[in-house]
Structures are given as C-alpha cells and as structure tokens.
VEXDREN-2710 file (C-alpha; in Angstrom, 1 decimal):
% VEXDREN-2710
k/r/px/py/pz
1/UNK/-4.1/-117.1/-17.1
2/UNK/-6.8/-118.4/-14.6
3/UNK/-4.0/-120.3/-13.0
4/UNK/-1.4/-117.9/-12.6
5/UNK/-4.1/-114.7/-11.2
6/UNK/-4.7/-117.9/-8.4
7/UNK/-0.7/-118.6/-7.9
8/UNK/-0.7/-114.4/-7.6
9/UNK/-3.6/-113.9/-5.1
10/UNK/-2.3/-117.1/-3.1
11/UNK/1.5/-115.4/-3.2
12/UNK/0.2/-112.3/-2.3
13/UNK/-1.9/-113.8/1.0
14/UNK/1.2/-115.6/1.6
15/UNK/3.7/-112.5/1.8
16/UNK/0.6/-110.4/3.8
17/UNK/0.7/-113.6/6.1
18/UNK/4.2/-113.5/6.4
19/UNK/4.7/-110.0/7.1
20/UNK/2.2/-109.8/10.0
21/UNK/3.7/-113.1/11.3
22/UNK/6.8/-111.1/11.6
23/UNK/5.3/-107.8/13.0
24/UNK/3.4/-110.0/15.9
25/UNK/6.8/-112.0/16.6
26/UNK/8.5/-109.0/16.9
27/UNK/5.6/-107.7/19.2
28/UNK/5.8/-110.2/21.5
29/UNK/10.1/-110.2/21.4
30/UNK/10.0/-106.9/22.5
31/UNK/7.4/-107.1/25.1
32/UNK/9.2/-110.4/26.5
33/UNK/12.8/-107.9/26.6
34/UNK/10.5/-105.1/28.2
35/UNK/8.7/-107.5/31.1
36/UNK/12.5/-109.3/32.0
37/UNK/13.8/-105.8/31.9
38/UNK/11.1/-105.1/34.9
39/UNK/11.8/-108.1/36.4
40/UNK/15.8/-107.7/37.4
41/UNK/15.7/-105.7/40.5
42/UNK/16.3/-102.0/40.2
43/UNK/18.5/-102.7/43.6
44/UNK/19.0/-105.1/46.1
45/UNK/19.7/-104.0/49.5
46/UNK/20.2/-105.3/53.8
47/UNK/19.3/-103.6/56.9
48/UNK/21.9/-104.2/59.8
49/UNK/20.5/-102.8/62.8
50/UNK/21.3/-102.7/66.8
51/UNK/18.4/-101.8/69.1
52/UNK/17.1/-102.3/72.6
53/UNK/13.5/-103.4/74.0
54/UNK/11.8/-103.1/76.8
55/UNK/8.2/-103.5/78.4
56/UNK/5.4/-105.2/79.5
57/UNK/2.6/-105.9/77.8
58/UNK/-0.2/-108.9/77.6
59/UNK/-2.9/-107.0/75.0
60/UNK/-2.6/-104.1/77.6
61/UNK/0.6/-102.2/77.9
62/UNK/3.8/-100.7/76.6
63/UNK/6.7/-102.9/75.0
64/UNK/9.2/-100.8/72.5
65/UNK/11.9/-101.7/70.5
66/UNK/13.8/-98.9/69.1
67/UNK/17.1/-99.4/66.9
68/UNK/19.6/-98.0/64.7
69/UNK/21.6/-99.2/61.6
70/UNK/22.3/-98.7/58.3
71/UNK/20.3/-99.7/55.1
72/UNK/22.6/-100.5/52.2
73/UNK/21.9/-101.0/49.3
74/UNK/23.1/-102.3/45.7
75/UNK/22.4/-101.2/41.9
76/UNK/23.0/-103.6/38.9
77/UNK/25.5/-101.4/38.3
78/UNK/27.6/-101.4/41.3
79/UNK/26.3/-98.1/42.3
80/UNK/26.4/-98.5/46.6
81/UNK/23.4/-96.4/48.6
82/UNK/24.1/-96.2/52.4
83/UNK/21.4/-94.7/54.6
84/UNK/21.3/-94.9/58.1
85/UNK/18.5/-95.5/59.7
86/UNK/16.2/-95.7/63.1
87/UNK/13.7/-98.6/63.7
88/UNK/10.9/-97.9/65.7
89/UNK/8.4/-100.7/66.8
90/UNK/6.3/-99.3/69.7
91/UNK/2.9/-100.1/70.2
92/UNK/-0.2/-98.8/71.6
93/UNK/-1.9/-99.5/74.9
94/UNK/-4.0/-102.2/73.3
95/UNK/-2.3/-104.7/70.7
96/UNK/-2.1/-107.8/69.3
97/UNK/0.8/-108.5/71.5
98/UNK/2.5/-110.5/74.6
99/UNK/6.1/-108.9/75.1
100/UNK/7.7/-108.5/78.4
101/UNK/11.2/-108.3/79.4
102/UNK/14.7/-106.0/78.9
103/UNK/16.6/-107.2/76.0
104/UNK/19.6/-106.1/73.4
105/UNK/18.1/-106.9/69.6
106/UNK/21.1/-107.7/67.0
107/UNK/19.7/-108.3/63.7
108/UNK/20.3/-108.1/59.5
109/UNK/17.5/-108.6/57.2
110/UNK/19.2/-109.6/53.7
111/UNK/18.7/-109.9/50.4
112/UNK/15.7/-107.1/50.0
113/UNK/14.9/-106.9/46.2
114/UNK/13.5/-103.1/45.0
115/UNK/12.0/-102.6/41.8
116/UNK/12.0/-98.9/42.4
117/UNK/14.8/-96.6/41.2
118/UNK/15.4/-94.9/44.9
119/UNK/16.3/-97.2/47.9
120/UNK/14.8/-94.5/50.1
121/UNK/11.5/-96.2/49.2
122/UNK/12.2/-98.9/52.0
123/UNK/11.4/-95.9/54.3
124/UNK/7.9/-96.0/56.1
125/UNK/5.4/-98.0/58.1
126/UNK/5.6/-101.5/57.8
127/UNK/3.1/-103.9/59.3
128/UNK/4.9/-106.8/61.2
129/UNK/4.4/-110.1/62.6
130/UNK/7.7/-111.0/64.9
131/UNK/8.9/-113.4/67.7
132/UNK/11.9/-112.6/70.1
133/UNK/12.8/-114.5/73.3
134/UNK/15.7/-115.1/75.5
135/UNK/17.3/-115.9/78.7
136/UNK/20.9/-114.5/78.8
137/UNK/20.9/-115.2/75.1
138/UNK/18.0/-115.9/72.4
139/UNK/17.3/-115.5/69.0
140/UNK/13.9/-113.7/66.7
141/UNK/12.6/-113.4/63.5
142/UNK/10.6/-111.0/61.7
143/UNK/8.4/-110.6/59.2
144/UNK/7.8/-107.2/57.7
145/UNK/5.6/-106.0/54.8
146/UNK/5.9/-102.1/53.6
147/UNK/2.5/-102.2/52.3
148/UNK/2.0/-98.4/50.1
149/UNK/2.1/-98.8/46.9
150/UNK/4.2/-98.3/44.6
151/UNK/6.6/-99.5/47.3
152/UNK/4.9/-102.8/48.1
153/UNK/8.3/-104.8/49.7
154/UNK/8.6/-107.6/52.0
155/UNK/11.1/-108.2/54.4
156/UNK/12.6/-111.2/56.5
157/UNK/15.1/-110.5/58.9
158/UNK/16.9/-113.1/61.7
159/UNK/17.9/-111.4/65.4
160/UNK/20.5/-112.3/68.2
161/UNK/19.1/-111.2/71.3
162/UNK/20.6/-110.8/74.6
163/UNK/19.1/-110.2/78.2
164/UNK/15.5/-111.4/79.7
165/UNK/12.2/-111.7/77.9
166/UNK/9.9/-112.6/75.5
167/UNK/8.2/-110.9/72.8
168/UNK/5.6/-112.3/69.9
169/UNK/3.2/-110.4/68.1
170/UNK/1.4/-108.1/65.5
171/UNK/2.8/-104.7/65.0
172/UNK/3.5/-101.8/63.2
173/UNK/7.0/-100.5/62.2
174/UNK/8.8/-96.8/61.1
175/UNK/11.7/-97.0/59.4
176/UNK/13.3/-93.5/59.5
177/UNK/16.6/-92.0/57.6
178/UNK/19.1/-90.5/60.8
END
C-alpha cells in the first residue's frame, strides 16, 4: 500500500508536469505564430518620382528640389494603393549643405517594407542624407528616414540626373499626397 500511494503521488506529479509542459509549449507556439505574423510586412511599396533642382548654397543659401510621382504600394493580398505624391526638399538659409547647380532629378526608391495597415503613413517629414552630381548627365542616392513613430520607415532611393551641378548634404524632406 506504501508503494502504490508513492507510484500515485509520483503519477500524479507526472500528469501535473505534463500538462503544464503542454500549456507553456503551446504558449510559446502561439506567441512564435503572433511575432512572424508581425513580422511579414503589412505592405510593400516604391516611390517613382520626377523633379527639378536648383540653387546655390555652401552652409548659406537656397538649393530646392521639388518633385512629383506616385507612391505605390502592395498588400499581401494583392490589394494595389496608388497615391500620388509631391517631394519637397528645400532647405533653410543655413544648413548642413553644399548644392549648387540646375538639374532634372529621375529617381525610384524600391522595395519600402510597412508594417502599418495604411500606405499613407509614408507621408511626412523625413530627415535625409543625399548626394546628387552631374555634368550633362549624373547619377544620386538618398537616404531617407521617416522618423514619428509609429511610422518609423527607412528609405533608399537611386537618381538619374540630368543638367549642371552638385548637391551633398543633410536635409529635411515632405512627402505630400497631390
């Protein structure tokens, strides 16, 4: 009788083991479904844009770069969002910034992932750090981060550019809907 109350106790610890083992497995299953859930984008989207620039400016000045294009973007579920846009990158009399020049701005930035549910949450300021030059022809780059939260998205974009000038520096950016 001694041995079989043990056997009982030790089969009951057993089953209690077992059943929280199952509760905590299933825990952390559904919290691993829940976190890869969050991490698919809720849409993936590109900017296509056309633009001119113009201005001088060594720290002191006035250089602008104002475009147009159209931000598309992409659910997992096929579901298209266009919005067209204006991009707006002047500057104030004092900035971190040596542009001067006249130039046409072609560029695309690809591939931006949103975790939010509306694509209109790429619209805003964006801090920027970008580099444009050319002589007939060139090419840029920028880097753009959209830095309110809960819209915290980064941006890369590559630009043809055609005409006269140079332009590198620190700046801020609107991104508009038309």
């Amino acid at each position: 009788m001694y041995r079989r109350s043990i056997h009982e106790h030790l089969k009951g610890d057993l089953m209690k083991a077992l059943f929280m083992s199952t509760i905590v497995s299933m825990l952390i299953t559904i919290s691993g479904a829940h976190a890869s859930e969050l991490a698919v984008p809720a849409w993936a989207c590109n900017l296509n844009f056309k633009g001119h620039a113009q201005g001088l400016q060594v720290i002191l000045g006035k250089f602008e770069v104002k475009s147009e294009g159209t931000l598309t973007c992409v659910s997992p579920f096929q579901e298209v969002k266009k919005i067209p846009v204006a991009i707006d990158m002047s500057t104030n009399a004092i900035a971190a910034r040596i542009a001067f020049g006249k130039f046409d701005v072609y560029g695309e930035a690809i591939q931006i992932n949103l975790l939010s549910n509306d694509p209109e949450d790429l619209l805003g300021t964006y801090y920027v750090a970008q580099g444009q030059g050319a002589i007939i022809a060139g090419a840029g780059a920028l880097n753009a981060v959209h830095a309110t939260l809960p819209r915290l998205s980064m941006n890369v974009s590559v630009q043809f550019v055609k005409g006269f000038g140079l332009n590198f520096g620190l700046t801020k950016m609107t991104i508009t809907a038309l």
